[in-house]
C-alpha angles and dihedrals in degrees: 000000000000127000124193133201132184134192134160085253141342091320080107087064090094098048095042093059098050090053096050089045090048095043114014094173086060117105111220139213113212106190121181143152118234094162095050092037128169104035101188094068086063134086114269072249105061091034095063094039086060097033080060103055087045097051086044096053087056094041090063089065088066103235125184093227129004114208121202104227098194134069104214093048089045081050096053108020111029100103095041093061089036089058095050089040119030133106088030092049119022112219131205127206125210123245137190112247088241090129101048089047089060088050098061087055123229143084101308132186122218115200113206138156109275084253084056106046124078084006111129093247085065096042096049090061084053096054104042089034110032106028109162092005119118105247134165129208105217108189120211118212110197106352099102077059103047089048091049083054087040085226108176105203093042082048090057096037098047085042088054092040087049091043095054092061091047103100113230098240090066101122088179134035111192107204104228104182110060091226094070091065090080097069100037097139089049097060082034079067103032087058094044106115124215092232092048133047100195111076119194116289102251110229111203128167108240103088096047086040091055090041094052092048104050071051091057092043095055092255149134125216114248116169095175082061108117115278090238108134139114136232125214117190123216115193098186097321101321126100121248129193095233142342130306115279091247096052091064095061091075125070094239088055098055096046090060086046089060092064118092112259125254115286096234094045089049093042094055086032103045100019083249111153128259119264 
C-alpha cells in the first residue's frame, strides 16, 4: 500500500506521521513545493494551478489514496484535483476540527494564520458547525512561517503572542493551520495557566486525516505491522534524497527520515540494483 500527501511545505509532517504510526508497512509519497512556496499569499487561481503540479507529481507514483495536507490548498483546490484523480485515486482534503470542538461543548478557541481567520471559509464552519458555541477566532501571525524555517525564537515568540489572545475559559483550541501541529506541546504549555493545571486539549487534523485515508485506500490500520516501507521525497516535482533540513527539526520529520528510501531513488543515486 502507498499513501501520498502534498502540501505547499512541511505542513504534511503531521499527516505523514499518523499514517506511518497507524500502518508502518505502508510506502509513502511526500509531495511539496519549495520554488512556488507559499502558496496563501497567492490568487484561488494560482493556488490550484500549483496544488495541481504538485498533486500530479505525486499521482505518478501511483498511490492508493492522496491527502491534502493543507487547508488553504484543500479550500481552493480540492475539487480540482478531485475532478483529474479521482476515482483512480481518492483524495482527501484537510479540515479544521471545528466540528468535532463544538461537539465536545463548551467556549473553544481556533488558531489559525491572519488569511485564514475571519475569511468566509472559517466562518462558515462556524456557522454550520458552532453555532451558539463561544468560540474565538485567534489569529497567528508568523508562526506558519516560522514553522516552515523552523526558526526557534520566532516559533516561541508567534506561539506566546498567539497564547495571550487566547480567553482563559477556552476548554479546546482547534489548530487550524497543519503546521501547528508540530509544536503541539509547546502551545499545550503556552496556554497552561498558573491556576489551572489542566490547559485546553489541542484538536488537530492529522490523526482523523490519516485515518480517513488508510479508509479511502481499502485499509485497516495496523501499527504492530512491520515497520517495512519506503519514503520518496518530491520538492516541487523533482526527487530528493531526504527530507529538507528544516523538516528534520521537528520529531515527525525525523520519523519519515528513518524509513528506507525508495528502490528506484536508491538504485540511480547509490549504484544499488533495481528491484
Amino acid at each position: 500500500m502507498k499513501i501520498a500527501l502534498m502540501d505547499s511545505g512541511i505542513g504534511l509532517l503531521a499527516a505523514a506521521a499518523a499514517v506511518h504510526r497507524l500502518r508502518p508497512d505502508a510506502d509513502l509519497v511526500v509531495a511539496s513545493d519549495p520554488d512556488g512556496m507559499p502558496w496563501g499569499p497567492r490568487t484561488p487561481e494560482d493556488i490550484t494551478e500549483h496544488a495541481l503540479a504538485v498533486a500530479r507529481a505525486a499521482a505518478a507514483h501511483r498511490p492508493d489514496a492522496l491527502i491534502i495536507g493543507c487547508n488553504t490548498a484543500t479550500v481552493h483546490a480540492l475539487d480540482a484535483i478531485r475532478t483529474e484523480l479521482e476515482p483512480g485515486i481518492p483524495v482527501i482534503g484537510t479540515v479544521p476540527a471545528v466540528k468535532p470542538a463544538a461537539a465536545a461543548g463548551g467556549p473553544f478557541a481556533i488558531w489559525a494564520t491572519p488569511a485564514t481567520t475571519g475569511s468566509p471559509y472559517q466562518r462558515g464552519l462556524i456557522r454550520d458547525f458552532a453555532a451558539g458555541v463561544d468560540v474565538t477566532e485567534v489569529p497567528c501571525p508568523g508562526l506558519a512561517d516560522a514553522l516552515e524555517s523552523a526558526d526557534e525564537a520566532a516559533i516561541d515568540a508567534a506561539v506566546a503572542a498567539a497564547a495571550a489572545l487566547t480567553p482563559p475559559g477556552a476548554r479546546t483550541v482547534v489548530l487550524g493551520c497543519t503546521h501547528y501541529e508540530l509544536v503541539a506541546e509547546r502551545i499545550r504549555a503556552a496556554l497552561r495557566q498558573p491556576a489551572d493545571p489542566h490547559p485546553p486539549t489541542l484538536l488537530g487534523s492529522a490523526e482523523a486525516v490519516a485515518a480517513q485515508a488508510l479508509r479511502r485506500a481499502g485499509a485497516a490500520p495496523a501499527p504492530a505491522a512491520d515497520p517495512v516501507a519506503h519514503l520518496t521525497v518530491l520538492l516541487s516535482g523533482r526527487r530528493s534524497a531526504t527530507l529538507t533540513a528544516p523538516a528534520l527539526a521537528y520529531a515527525e520529520g525525523r520519523l519519515l527520515a528513518a524509513m528506507r528510501p525508495e528502490p528506484e531513488y536508491a538504485a540511480v543515486h547509490e549504484g544499488l540494483p533495481r528491484r
